[in-house]
Backbone as CSV, one residue per row, in Angstrom:
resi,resn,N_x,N_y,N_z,CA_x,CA_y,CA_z,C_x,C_y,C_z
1,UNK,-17.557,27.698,-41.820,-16.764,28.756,-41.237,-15.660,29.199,-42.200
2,UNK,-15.205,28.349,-43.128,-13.817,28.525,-43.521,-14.397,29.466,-44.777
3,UNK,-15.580,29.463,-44.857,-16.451,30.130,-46.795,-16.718,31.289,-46.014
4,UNK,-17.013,31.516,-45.013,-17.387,32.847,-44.240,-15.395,33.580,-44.341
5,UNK,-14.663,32.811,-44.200,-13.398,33.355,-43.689,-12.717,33.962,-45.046
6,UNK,-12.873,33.247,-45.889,-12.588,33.561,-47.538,-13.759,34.653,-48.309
7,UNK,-14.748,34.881,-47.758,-15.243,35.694,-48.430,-14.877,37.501,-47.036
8,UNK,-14.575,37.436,-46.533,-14.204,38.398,-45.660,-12.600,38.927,-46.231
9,UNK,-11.905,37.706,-46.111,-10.704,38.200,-46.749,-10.687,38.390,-48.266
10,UNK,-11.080,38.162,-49.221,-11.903,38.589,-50.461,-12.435,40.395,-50.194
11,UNK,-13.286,40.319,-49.399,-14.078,41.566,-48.888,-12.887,42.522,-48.724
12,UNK,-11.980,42.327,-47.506,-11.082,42.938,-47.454,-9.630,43.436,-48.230
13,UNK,-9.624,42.437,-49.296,-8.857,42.914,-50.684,-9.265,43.930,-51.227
14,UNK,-10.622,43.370,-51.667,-11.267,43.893,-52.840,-11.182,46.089,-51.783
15,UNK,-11.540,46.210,-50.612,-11.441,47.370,-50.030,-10.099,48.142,-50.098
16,UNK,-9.231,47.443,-50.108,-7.867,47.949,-49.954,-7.884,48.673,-51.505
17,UNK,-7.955,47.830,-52.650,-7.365,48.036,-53.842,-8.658,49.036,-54.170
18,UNK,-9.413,49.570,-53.872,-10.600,50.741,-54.404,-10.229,51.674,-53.499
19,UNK,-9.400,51.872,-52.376,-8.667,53.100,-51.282,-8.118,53.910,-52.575
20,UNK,-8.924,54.980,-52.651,-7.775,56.524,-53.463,-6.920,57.120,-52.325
21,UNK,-6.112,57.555,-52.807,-4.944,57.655,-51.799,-3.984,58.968,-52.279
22,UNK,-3.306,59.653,-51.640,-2.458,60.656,-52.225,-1.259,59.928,-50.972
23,UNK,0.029,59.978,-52.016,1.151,59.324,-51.521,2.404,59.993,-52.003
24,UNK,3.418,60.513,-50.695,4.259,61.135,-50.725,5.446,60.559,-51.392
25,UNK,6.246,60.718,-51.726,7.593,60.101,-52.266,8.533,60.637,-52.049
26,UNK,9.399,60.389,-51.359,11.220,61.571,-51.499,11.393,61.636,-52.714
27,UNK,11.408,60.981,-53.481,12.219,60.944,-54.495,11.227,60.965,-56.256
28,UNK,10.188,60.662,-55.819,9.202,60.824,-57.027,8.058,62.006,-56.581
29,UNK,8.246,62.336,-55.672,6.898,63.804,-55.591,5.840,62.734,-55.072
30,UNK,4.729,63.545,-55.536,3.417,63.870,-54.799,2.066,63.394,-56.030
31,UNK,1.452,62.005,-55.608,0.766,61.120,-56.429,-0.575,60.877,-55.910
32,UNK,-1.438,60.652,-57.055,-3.084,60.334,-56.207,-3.785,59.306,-57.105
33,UNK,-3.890,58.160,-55.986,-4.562,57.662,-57.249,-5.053,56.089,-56.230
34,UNK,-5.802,54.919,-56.925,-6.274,53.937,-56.518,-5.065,53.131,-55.761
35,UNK,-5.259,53.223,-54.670,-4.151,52.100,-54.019,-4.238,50.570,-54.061
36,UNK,-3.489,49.981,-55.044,-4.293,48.899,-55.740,-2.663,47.862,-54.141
37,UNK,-1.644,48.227,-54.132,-0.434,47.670,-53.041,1.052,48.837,-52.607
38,UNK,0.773,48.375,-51.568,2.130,48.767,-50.782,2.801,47.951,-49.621
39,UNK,4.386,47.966,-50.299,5.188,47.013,-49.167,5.936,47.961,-48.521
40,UNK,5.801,47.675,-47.311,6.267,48.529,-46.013,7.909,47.910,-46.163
41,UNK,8.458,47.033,-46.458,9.544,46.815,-46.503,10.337,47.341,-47.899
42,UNK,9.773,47.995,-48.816,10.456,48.319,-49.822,10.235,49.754,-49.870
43,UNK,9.025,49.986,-49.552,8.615,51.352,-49.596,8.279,51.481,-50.866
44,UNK,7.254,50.410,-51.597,6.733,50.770,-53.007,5.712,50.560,-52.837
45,UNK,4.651,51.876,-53.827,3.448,51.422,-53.683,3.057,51.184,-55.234
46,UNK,1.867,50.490,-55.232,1.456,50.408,-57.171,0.136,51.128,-56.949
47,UNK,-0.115,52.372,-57.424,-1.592,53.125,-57.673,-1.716,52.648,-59.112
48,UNK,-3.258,52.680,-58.947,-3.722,52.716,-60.541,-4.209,54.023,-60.516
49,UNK,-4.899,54.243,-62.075,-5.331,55.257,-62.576,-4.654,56.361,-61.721
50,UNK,-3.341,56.764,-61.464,-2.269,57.589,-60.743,-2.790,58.710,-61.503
51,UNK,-2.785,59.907,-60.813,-1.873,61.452,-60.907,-0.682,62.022,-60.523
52,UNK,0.131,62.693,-61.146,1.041,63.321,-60.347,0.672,64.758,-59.960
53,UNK,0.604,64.873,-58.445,0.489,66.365,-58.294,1.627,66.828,-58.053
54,UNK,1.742,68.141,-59.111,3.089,68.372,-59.406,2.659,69.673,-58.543
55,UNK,1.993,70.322,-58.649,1.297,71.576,-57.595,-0.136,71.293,-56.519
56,UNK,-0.180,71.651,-56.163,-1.440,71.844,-55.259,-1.631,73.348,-54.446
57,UNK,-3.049,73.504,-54.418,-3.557,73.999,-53.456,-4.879,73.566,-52.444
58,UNK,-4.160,73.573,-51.561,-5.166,72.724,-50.646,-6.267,73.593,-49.824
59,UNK,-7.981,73.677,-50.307,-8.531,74.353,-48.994,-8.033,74.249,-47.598
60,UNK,-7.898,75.024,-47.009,-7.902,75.145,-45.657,-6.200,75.387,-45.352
61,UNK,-5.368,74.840,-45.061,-4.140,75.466,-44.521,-3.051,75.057,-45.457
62,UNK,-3.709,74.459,-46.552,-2.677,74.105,-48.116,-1.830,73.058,-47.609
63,UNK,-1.920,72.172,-46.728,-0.761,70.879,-46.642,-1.469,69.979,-47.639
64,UNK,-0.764,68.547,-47.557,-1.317,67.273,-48.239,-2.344,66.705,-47.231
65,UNK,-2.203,66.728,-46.012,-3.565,66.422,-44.888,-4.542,66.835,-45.451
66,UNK,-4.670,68.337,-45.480,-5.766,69.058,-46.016,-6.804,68.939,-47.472
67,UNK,-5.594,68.480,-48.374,-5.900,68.161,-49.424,-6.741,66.595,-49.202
68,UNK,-5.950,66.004,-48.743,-7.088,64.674,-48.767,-8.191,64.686,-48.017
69,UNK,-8.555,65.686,-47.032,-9.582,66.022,-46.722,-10.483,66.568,-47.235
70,UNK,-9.948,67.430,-47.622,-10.838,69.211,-47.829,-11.247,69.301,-49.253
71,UNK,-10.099,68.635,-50.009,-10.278,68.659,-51.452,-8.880,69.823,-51.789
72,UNK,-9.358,70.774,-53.228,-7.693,71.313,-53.271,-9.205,72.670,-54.079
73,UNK,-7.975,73.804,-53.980,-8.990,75.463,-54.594,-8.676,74.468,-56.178
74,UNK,-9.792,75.822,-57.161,-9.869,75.314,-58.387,-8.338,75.244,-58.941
75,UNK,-7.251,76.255,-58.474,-5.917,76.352,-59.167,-5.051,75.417,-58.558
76,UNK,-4.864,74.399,-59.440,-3.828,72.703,-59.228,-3.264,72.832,-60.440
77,UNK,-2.358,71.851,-60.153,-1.408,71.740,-61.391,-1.249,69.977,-61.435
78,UNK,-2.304,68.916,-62.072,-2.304,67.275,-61.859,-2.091,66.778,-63.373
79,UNK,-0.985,65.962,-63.706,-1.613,65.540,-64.890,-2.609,64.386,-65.152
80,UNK,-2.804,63.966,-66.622,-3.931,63.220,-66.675,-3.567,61.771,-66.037
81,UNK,-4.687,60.601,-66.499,-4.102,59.218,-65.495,-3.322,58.849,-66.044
82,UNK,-2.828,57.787,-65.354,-1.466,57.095,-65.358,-2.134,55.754,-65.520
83,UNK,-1.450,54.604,-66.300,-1.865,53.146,-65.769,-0.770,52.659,-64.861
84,UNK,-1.071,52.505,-63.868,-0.296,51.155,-62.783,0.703,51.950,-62.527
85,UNK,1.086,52.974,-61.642,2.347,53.862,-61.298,2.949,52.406,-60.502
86,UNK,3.894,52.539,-60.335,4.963,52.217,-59.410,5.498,53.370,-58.406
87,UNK,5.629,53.511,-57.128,6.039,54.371,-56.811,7.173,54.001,-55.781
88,UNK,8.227,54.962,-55.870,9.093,54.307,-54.895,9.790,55.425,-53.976
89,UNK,9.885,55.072,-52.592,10.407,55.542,-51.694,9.432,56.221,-51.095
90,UNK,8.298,55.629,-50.842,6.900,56.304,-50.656,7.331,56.490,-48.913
91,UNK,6.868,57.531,-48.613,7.037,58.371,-46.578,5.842,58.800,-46.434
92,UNK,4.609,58.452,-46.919,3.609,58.862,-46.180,2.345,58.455,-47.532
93,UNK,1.348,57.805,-46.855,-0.183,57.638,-47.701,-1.093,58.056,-46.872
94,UNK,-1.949,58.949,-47.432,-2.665,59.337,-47.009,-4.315,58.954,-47.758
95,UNK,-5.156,58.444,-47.089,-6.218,58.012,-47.577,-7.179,59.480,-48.098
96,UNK,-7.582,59.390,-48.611,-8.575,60.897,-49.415,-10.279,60.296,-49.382
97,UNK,-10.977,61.571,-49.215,-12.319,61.913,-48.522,-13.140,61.786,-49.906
98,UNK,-14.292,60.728,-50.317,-14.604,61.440,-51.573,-15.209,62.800,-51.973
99,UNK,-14.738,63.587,-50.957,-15.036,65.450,-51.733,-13.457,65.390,-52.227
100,UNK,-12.394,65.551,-51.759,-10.796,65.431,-52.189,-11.027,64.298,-53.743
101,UNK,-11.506,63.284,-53.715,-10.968,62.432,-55.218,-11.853,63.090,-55.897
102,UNK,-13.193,63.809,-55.678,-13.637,64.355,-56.794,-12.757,65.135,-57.383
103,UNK,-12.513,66.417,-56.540,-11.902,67.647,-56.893,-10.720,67.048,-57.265
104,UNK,-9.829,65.919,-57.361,-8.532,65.437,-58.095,-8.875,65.008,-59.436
105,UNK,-10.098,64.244,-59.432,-10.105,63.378,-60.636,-11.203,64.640,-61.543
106,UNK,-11.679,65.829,-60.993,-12.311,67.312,-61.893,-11.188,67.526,-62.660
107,UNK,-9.961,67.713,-62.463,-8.973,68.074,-62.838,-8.548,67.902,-64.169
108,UNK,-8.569,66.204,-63.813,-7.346,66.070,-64.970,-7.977,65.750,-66.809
């Protein structure tokens, strides 16, 4: 039971840290990238292979919802990756659709 319990929680790591994610920041903007951790008590998250979206346009009603849904029109403004962002003062993650991480990671 206990090799069944360790390979589930294994399972469930390994899922968290492959989540692409677009994540809000007060204070650092608007980021997309592998959600490798985030502490709810600090409000930091660590993405890998990060973008910063410094612009967007989002199909459908242009929010960040939309974008992690829908994907974004061809005109964005992302730069290339990042290794291991740190992000801080993160107010919102939003998990992304793989039609949205294509059209992020077409980009850069």
């Amino acid at each position: 039971m206990k090799a069944q319990s360790k390979m589930k929680t294994k399972a469930a790591v390994k899922a968290e840290t492959t989540t692409y994610v677009i994540v809000r920041s007060s204070q650092a903007g608007v980021h997309a990238g592998i959600l490798v951790s985030y502490d709810r008590a600090t409000r930091h998250a660590v993405l890998r292979e990060s973008r910063r979206l410094w612009q967007w346009y989002a199909v459908g009603k242009g929010t960040l919802s939309h974008l992690a849904v829908l994907g974004h029109r061809p005109q964005c403004g992302i730069t290339g990756p990042a290794v291991d962002s740190v992000i801080a003062d993160v107010c919102e993650v939003l998990t992304c659709t793989p039609v949205s991480r294509a059209s992020i990671e077409a980009l850069s």
